[in-house]
C-alpha positions as CSV (number, residue, x, y, z in Angstrom):
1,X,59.8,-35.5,164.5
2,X,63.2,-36.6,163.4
3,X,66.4,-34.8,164.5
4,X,69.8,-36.2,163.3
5,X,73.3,-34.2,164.1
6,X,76.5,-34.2,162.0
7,X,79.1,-33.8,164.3
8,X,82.1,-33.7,161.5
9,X,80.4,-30.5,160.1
10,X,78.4,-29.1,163.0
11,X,75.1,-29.3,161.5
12,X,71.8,-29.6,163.1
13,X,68.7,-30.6,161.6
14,X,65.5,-31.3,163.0
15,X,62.5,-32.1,161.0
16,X,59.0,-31.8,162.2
17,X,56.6,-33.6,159.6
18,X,57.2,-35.8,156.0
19,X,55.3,-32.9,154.3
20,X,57.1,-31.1,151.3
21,X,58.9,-28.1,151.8
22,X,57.2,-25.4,149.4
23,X,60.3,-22.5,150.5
24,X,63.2,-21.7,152.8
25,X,63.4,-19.1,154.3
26,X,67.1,-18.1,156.5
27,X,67.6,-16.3,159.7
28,X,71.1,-14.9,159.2
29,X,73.7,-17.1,157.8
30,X,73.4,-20.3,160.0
31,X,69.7,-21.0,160.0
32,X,67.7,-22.4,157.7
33,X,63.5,-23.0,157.9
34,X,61.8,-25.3,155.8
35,X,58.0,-24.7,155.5
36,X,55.1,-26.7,154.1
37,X,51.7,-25.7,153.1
38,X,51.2,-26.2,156.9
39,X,53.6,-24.7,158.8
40,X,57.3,-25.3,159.6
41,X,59.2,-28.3,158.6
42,X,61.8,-28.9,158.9
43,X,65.3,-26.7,160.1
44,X,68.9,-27.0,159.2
45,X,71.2,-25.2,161.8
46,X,75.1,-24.4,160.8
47,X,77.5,-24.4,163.6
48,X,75.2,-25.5,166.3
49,X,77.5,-27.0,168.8
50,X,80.4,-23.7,168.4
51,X,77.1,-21.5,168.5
52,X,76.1,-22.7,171.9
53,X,73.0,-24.8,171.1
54,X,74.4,-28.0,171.5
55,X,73.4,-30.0,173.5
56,X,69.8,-29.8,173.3
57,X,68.5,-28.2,177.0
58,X,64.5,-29.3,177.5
59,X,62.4,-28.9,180.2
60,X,61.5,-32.2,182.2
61,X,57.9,-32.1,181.1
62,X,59.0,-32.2,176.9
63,X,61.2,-34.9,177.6
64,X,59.1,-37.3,179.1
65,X,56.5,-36.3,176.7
66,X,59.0,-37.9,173.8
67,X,59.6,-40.7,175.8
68,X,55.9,-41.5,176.3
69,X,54.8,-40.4,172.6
């Protein structure tokens, strides 16, 4: 899992595998879901610090699980 942030522009994306993306599909305007043959992704979010989901709030457990691998 890969997740980068362009703060200039506001845009959030987090990809989940390398796997091509066979179609997009958007939830409303800002949102954008990559999915594979197997599943979701990758996802592109517009405005995701003014919309409130910046910055990223995870329970304890899934970030020590990241840390660990």
């Amino acid at each position: 899992m890969n997740i980068d942030y362009d703060e200039q522009e506001d845009i959030l994306f987090i990809r989940f595998n390398d796997e091509p993306v066979e179609r997009d599909i958007s939830y409303g305007w800002n949102v954008n879901v990559g999915m594979t043959a197997k599943g979701i992704g990758q996802m592109t979010i517009l405005d995701a610090k003014a919309d409130g989901l910046l910055p990223l709030r995870l329970p304890q457990a899934v970030l020590q699980q990241a840390i660990v691998g």
